[in-house]
C-alpha positions as CSV (number, residue, x, y, z in Angstrom):
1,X,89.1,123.5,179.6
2,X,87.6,125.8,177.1
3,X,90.3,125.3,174.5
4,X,89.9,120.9,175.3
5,X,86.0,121.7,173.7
6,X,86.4,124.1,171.2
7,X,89.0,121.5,169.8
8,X,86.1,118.9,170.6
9,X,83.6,120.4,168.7
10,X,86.4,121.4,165.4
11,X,87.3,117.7,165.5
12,X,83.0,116.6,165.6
13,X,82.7,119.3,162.6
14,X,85.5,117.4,161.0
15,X,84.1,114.1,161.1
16,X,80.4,115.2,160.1
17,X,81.4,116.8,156.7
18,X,83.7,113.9,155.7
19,X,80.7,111.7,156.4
20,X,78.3,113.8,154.3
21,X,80.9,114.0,151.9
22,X,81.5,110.6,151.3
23,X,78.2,110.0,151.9
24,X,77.3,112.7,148.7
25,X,79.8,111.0,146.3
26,X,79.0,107.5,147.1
27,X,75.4,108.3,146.3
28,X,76.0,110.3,142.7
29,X,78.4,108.0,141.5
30,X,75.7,105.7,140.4
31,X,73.8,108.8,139.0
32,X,77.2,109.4,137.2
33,X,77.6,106.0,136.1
34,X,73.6,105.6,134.7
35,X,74.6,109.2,133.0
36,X,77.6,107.9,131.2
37,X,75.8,104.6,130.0
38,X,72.9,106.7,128.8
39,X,74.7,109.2,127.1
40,X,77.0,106.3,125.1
41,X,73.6,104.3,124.3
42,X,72.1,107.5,122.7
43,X,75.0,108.2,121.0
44,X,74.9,105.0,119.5
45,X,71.2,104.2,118.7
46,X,69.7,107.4,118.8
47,X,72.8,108.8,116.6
48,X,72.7,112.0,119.3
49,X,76.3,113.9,118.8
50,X,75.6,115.9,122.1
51,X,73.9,115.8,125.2
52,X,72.0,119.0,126.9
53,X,70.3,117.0,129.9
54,X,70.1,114.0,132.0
55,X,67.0,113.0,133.9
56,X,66.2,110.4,136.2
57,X,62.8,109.6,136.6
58,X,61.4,106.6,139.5
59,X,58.1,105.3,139.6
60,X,57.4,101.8,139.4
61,X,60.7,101.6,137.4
62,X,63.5,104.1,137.2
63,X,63.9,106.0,133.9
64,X,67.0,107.5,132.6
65,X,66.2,110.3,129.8
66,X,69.0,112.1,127.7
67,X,68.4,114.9,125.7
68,X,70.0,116.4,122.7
69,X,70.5,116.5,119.7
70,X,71.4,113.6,116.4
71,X,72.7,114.3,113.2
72,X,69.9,115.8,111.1
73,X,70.3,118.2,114.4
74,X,67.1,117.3,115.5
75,X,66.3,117.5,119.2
76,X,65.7,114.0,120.8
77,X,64.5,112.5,123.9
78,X,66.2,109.0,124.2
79,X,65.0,106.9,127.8
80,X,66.6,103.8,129.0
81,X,65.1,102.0,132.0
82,X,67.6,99.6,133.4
83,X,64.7,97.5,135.2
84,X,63.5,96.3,131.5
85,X,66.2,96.8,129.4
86,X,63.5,99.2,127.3
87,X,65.0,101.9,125.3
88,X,62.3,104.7,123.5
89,X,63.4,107.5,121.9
90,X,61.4,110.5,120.3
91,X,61.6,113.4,118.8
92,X,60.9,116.4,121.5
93,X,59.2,118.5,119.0
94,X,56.2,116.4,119.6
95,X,56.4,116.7,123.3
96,X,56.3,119.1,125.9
97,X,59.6,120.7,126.8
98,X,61.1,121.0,130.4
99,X,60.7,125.0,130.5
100,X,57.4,124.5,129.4
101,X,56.4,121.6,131.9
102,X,57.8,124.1,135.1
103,X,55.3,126.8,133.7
104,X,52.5,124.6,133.5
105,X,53.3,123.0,137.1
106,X,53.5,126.9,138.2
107,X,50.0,127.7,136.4
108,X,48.3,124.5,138.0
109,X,50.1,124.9,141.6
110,X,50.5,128.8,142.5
111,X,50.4,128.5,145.8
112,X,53.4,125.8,145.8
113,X,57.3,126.7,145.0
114,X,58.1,124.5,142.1
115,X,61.6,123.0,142.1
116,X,62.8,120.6,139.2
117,X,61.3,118.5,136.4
118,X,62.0,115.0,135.0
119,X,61.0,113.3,131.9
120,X,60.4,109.2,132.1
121,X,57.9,106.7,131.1
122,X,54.5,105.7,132.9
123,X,52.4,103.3,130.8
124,X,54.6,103.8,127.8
125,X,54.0,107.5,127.4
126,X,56.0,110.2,128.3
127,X,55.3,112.3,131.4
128,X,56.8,115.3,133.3
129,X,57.2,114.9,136.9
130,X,57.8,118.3,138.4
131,X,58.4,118.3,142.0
132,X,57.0,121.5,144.3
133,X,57.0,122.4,147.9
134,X,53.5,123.2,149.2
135,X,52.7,126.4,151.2
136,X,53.0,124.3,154.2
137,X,56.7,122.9,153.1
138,X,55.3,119.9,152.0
139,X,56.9,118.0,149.5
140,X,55.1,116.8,146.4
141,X,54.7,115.7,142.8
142,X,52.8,117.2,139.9
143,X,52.5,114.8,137.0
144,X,51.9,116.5,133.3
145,X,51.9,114.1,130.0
146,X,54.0,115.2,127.5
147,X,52.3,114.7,124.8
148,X,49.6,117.0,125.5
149,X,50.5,119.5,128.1
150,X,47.5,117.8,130.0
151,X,47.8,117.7,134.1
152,X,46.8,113.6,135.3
153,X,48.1,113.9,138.6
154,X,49.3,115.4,141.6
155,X,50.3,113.6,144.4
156,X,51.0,115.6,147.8
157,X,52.3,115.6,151.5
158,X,55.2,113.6,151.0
């Protein structure tokens, strides 16, 4: 009887991580795919001969950000939102950079446990959107523009 369950509960286990698993992969392979056309449209407009990081950014619109460097090695931000067709590009010399946007989220919020940050678009300027979890486990969003380094937002309790 014992041995009928335990075989039960193996065969249960079996089933729930090949779900999450093809659940996981199903849902990155469009991450993958936005990644990959990113990557070749910065290649090819902004001249970038590598890529560092990938951001996805969602507000309104969704946001894809590369970041790397072109020819004249110069570091560059190049954005592509798929729900315009818009593509911006800058130089991220003029902007805040993503080390610097997790220390200003951790200045502004030091009672919250800041977790990743994303570069994207909101009214045509760049903005950081750090994500933190609140002393009470709350999720929540802390929005810094780029340009500069100034804190416009925070929204909380999500």
């Amino acid at each position: 009887m014992t041995r009928k369950i335990i075989n039960i509960i193996i065969a249960i286990l079996f089933i729930y991580i090949l779900g999450t698993s093809a659940l996981y992969f199903t849902t990155q392979k469009d991450v993958a795919h936005w990644e990959a056309e990113t990557t070749k449209m910065a290649k090819n407009e902004a001249n970038l001969k590598n890529v560092r990081r990938f951001y996805v950014f969602t507000t309104d619109k969704t946001y894809y950000t590369v970041e790397g460097n072109n020819k004249n090695n110069e570091k560059i931000y190049f954005t592509y939102s798929p729900d315009t067709k818009k593509k911006t590009q800058t130089k991220a010399d003029k902007l805040v950079n993503h080390e610097n946007a997790l220390s200003l989220a951790r200045h502004n919020l030091p009672d919250a446990t800041v977790k990743e940050a994303n570069i994207g678009l909101e009214d045509g300027e760049y903005v950081w959107e750090v994500s933190f979890r609140d002393k009470n486990g709350a999720l929540g969003y802390h929005y810094i523009d780029a340009s500069d380094a100034q804190w416009y937002e925070t929204i909380n309790n999500l």
